[in-house]
N, C-alpha and C positions, 0 to 999 in steps of 0.2 A: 442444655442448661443443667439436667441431671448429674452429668458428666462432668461440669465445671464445680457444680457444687461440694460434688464426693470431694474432688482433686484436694479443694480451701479446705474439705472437712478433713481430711488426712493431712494435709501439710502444713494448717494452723497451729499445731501444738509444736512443730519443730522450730518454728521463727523463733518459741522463750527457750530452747534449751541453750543456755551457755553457762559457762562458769564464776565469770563475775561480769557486774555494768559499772560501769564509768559515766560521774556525772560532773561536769563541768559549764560555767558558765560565759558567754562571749563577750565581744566588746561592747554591743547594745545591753546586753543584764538578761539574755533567755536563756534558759537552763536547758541545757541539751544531755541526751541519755545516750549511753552505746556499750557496747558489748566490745569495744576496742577503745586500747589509751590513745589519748593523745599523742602529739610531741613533747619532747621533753620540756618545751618551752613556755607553756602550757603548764598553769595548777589546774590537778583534777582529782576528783576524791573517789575512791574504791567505796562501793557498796556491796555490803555483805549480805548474799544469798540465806536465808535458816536453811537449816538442814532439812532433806527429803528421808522421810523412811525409808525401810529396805523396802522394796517391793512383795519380798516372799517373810511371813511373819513366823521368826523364831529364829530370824537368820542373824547373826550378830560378828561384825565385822572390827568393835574393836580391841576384842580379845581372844587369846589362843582358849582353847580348849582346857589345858593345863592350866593359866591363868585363874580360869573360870572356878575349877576344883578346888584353888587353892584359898581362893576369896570366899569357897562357898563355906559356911559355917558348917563343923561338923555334928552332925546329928546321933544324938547317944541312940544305943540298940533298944532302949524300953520305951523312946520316944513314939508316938503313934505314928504311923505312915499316911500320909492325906490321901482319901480314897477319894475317886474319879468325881464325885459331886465337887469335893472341895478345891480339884483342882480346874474344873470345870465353873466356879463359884469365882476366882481367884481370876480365870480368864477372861469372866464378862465383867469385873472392877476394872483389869485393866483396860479393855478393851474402852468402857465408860468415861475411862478418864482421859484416854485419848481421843474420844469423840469428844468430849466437853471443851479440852483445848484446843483442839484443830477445828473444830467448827462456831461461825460465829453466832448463827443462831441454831438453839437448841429447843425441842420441842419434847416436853414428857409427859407422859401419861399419869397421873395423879389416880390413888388409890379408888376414889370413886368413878371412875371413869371419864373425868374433864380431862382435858389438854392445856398445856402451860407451856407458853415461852419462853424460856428466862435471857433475863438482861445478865450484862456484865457482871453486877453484884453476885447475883444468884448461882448463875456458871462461878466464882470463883468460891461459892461456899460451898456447893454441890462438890467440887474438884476437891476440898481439903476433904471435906465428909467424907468421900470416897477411898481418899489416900489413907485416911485413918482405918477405916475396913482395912484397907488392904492390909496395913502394918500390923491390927491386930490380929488378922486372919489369915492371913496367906504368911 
């Protein structure tokens, strides 16, 4: 029983990897889903996957290196250099704003020491708050 269980627990996540699903409807009116098209004969409509992050973070796949230099603003030599707090400060806004979007509920610990869920509203004010940090700070 142990045995069967690991197996499903290992090879559950492999049944959703694919690249796109195909959703189409048949002659009774059920809406059937697949990861393969139909026949040509057949109307069937493509549903678009969101995109997955990279897995290793800092790894950035849609630009060359050179690209990157050129888009990056250049920084005058009397400008200060962000020391490790600020860059470090800069890490956990973004880090924030990608939990705030990627997750549905969010749970924060409020100054006095209560806990708070926030709903939809909240996540998307928290998300601008945060973006504003960033833009002024980082």
């Amino acid at each position: 029983m142990k045995r069967l269980l690991m197996i499903m627990l290992v090879l559950m996540p492999l049944a959703g990897i694919t690249d796109q699903f195909y959703r189409w409807t048949d002659e009774k009116g059920v809406v059937h889903f697949s990861s393969k098209p139909l026949d040509e004969t057949q109307d069937h409509e493509l549903i678009p996957l969101p995109d997955v992050p990279a897995l290793t973070p800092g790894v950035q796949h849609s630009k060359s290196t050179k690209e990157e230099t050129e888009d990056a603003p250049q920084m005058s030599a009397d400008a200060p250099q962000p020391t490790q707090e600020d860059i470090e400060y800069c890490n956990t806004l973004t880090t924030n704003i990608n939990t705030l979007k990627n997750s549905p509920r969010v749970r924060i610990k409020r100054e006095d020491g209560t806990f708070e869920i926030l709903g939809d509203e909240a996540r998307k004010a928290e998300i601008t708050r945060l973006k504003k940090l960033q833009n002024d700070f980082c």
